[in-house]
N, C-alpha and C positions, 0 to 999 in steps of 0.2 A: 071786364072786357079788356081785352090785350091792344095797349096802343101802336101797336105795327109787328106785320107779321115777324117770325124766324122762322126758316126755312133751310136746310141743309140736304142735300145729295150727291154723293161720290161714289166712283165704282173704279175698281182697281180691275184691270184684264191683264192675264199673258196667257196665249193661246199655246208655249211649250210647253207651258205647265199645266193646262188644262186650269187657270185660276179665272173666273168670273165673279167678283164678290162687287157690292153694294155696301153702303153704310147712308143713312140717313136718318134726321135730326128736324125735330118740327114741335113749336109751343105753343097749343091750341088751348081754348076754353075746355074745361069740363063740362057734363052737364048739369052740373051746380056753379056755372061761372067763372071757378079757381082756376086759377094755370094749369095746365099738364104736359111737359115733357116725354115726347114720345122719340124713342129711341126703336130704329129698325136694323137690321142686321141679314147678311146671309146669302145665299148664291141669285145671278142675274137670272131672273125669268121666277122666280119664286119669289114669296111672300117672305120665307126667312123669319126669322125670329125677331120678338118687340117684348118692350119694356116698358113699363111709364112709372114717371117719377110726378105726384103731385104735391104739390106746393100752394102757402096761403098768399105769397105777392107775386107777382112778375118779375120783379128785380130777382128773388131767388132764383126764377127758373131760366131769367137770362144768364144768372152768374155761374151757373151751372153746362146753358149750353152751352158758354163760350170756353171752360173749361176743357168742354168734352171737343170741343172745336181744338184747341191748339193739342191735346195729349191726340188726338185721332191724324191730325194734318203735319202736324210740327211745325203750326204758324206762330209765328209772335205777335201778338197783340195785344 
């Protein structure tokens, strides 16, 4: 069981380019209990493309999404 959620959602707009994109990040149980790393992608109003990375701890699948947090944001933490 995951001891506190993660949760990520971001959408980049410019309406002269015609850009509406999304990017979202979320580490929920499998249904066998394991972490999974769910990675979504792809234009506002659509489902867009997804990914998922499974993992045996938590700790992996946090090190992971916080990875995917600074290469996607260009945060430093």
């Amino acid at each position: 069981m995951l001891t506190q959620p993660y949760q990520l959602y971001i959408e980049r707009t410019d309406p002269a380019k015609n850009m509406a994109r999304f990017y979202a990040l979320a580490i929920e149980p499998t249904l066998f209990g394991t972490p999974g790393l769910t990675r979504r992608w792809g234009r506002i109003g659509t489902f867009g493309r997804a990914m998922v990375h499974h993992f045996d701890k938590e700790e992996d699948a946090v090190r992971m999404f916080l990875d995917l947090l600074r290469t996607t944001t260009g945060a430093r933490l």
